[in-house]
N, C-alpha and C positions, 0 to 999 in steps of 0.2 A: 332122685338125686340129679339135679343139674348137670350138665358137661362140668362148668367152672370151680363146682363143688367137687367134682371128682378131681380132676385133675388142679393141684394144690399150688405146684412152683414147677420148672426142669431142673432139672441136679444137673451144673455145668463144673464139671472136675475134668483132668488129666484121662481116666481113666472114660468117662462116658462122652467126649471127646476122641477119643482113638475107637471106640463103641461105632460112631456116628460115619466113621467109612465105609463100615458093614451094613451103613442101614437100618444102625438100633440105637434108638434115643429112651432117655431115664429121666422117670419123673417122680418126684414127691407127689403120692396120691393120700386121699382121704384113708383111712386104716380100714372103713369098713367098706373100702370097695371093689368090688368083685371086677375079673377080671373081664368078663361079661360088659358090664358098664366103664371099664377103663377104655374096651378095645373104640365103642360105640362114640367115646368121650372124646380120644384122638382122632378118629373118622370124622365127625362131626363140626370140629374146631379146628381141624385142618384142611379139611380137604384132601385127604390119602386113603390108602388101602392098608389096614392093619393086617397083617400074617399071623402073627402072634404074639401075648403077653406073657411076659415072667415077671411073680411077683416076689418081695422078699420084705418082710417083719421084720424088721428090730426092733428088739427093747431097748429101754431106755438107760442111762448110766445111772451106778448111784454115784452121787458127788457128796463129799464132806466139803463143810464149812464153819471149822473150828468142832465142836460136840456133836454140831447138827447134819444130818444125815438128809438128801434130798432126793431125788429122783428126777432126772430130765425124762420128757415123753417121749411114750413108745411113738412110730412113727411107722409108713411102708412107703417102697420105692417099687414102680414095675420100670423094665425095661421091653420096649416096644420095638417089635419088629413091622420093618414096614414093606409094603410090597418095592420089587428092583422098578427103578427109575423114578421112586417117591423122596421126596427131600422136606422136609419140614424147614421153612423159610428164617426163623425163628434162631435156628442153631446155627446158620450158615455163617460164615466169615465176609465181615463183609468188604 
């Protein structure tokens, strides 16, 4: 798997936002990717020292519409810690 494949979008919210003072940026990653190939993927693509990865699965909703019953996709987010004095250029304010 690719770095680009692993790592999908960054989830920029309120919350992984306030995250990113401490040094811990959140990203939409592929579902089946290990946290092994996540840590390697932000290294790689950034330029930083990763400390560690947490990952977390969601399922998916069901949604109605009208009779019909649907399901949005499952999906996973890690939040990556990065080593003190690393910044990912990306998230910064500019």
């Amino acid at each position: 798997m690719t770095n680009w494949a692993v790592l999908l979008r960054p989830i920029v919210t309120e919350k992984s936002t306030l995250l990113q003072e401490r040094g811990k940026y959140v990203f939409h990653v592929a579902p089946n990717a290990t946290k092994s190939q996540i840590k390697t993927a932000v290294e790689k693509a950034f330029n930083v020292g990763v400390v560690q990865v947490n990952t977390l699965a969601s399922r998916g909703k069901v949604k109605r519409y009208g009779v019909r019953k649907t399901r949005t996709p499952d999906w996973k987010k890690a939040v990556v810690t990065l080593k003190d004095g690393d910044q990912i250029q990306l998230f910064e304010r500019a």
